[in-house]
C-alpha positions in Angstrom: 46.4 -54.2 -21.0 44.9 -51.9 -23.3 41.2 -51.9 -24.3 41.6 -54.2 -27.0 43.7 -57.0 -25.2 40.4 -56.5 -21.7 38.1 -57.1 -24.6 39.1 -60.0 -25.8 39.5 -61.3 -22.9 36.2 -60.4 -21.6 35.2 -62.6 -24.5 37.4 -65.4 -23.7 36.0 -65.4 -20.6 32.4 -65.8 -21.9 33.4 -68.4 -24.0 35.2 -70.5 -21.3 31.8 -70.2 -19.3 29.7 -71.5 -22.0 31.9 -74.5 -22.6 30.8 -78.1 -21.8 27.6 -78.9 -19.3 27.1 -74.8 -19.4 26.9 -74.7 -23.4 24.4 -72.6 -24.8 23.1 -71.1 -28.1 24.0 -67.1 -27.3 24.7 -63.6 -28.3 27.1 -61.6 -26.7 28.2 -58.0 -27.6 30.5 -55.7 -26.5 31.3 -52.1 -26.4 33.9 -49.6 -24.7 33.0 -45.6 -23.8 35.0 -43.3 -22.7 33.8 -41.4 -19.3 33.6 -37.8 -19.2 36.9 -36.1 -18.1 35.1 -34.6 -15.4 34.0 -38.0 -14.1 37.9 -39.0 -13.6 39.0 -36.3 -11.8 41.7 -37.1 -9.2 40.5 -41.3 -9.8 43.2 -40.7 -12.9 46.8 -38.5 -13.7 45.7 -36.2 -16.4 47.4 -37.7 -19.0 45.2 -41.3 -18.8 41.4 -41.8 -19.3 38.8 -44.2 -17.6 36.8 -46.1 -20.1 34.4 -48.7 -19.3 34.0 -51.8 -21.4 30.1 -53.0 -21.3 29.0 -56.4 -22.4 25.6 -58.0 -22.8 25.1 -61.7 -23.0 21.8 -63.0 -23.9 20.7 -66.9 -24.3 18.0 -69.0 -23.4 18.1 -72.5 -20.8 16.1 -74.0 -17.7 16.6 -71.9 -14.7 19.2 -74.2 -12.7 21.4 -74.1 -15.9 20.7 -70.1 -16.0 21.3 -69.5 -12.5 24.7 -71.3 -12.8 26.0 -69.6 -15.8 25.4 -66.4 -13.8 27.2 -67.7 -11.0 30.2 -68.7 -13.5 30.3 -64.8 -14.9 30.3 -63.3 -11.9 33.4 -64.9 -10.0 35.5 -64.6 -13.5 37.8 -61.5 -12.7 38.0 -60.4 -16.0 34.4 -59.4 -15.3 34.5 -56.6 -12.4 30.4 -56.1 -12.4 27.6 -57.7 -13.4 25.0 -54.5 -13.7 22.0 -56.3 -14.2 20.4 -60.1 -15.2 16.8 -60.1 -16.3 15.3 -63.4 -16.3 12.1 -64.2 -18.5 10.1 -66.9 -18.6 9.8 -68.8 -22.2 8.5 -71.7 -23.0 8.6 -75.2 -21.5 10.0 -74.0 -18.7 13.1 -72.2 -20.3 14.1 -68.9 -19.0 15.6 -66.3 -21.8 18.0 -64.3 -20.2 19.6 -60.6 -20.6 23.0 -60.4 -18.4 24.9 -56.5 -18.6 28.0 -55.9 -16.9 31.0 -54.2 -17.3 35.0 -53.8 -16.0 37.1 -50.6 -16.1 40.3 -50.1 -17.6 42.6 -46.9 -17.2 43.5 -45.6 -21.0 46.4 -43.5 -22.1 44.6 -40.5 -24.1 44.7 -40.6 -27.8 47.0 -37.3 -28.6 44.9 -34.9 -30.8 46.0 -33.9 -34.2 
């Protein structure tokens, strides 16, 4: 599918994660950029673009609940790489935690007017 349709579900995928014994208070963002054509040569026909769709989840638990929602994001397959997950200790022995990763998605180029 098209950007749109991989971001939401990108986000359903988040939100199936943080369901039940893995709820959590969160944010989640998500953005899409387009890579430089340069970057796609002869990965792409000339007529499509790559474009990389970035999220970055953030919420707070203990570690053992932390360390299993990170588990649960990384074997989703709507999630192709998880860049980075910075862990931070808090309070009462709650972690807050930064999670970044991304999935690529082969675009058709917008015709120019």
């Amino acid at each position: 599918g098209g950007p749109d349709e991989r971001r939401k579900a990108i986000a359903d995928a988040v939100n199936a994660v943080l369901t039940g014994d893995l709820e959590v208070s969160h944010s989640f963002q998500i953005g899409e950029s387009t890579l430089p054509r340069n970057a796609a040569t002869g990965l792409v026909e000339s007529t499509k673009r790559l474009k990389t769709i970035t999220g970055e989840l953030r919420f707070d638990a203990k570690p053992d609940k932390a360390i299993r929602i990170v588990q649960a994001l990384e074997q989703r397959p709507e999630i192709e790489s998880v860049n980075s997950v910075r862990f931070t200790k808090i309070n009462e022995g709650n972690l807050k935690v930064r999670l970044n990763f991304d999935t690529w998605i082969v675009a058709t180029k917008a015709a120019r007017r």
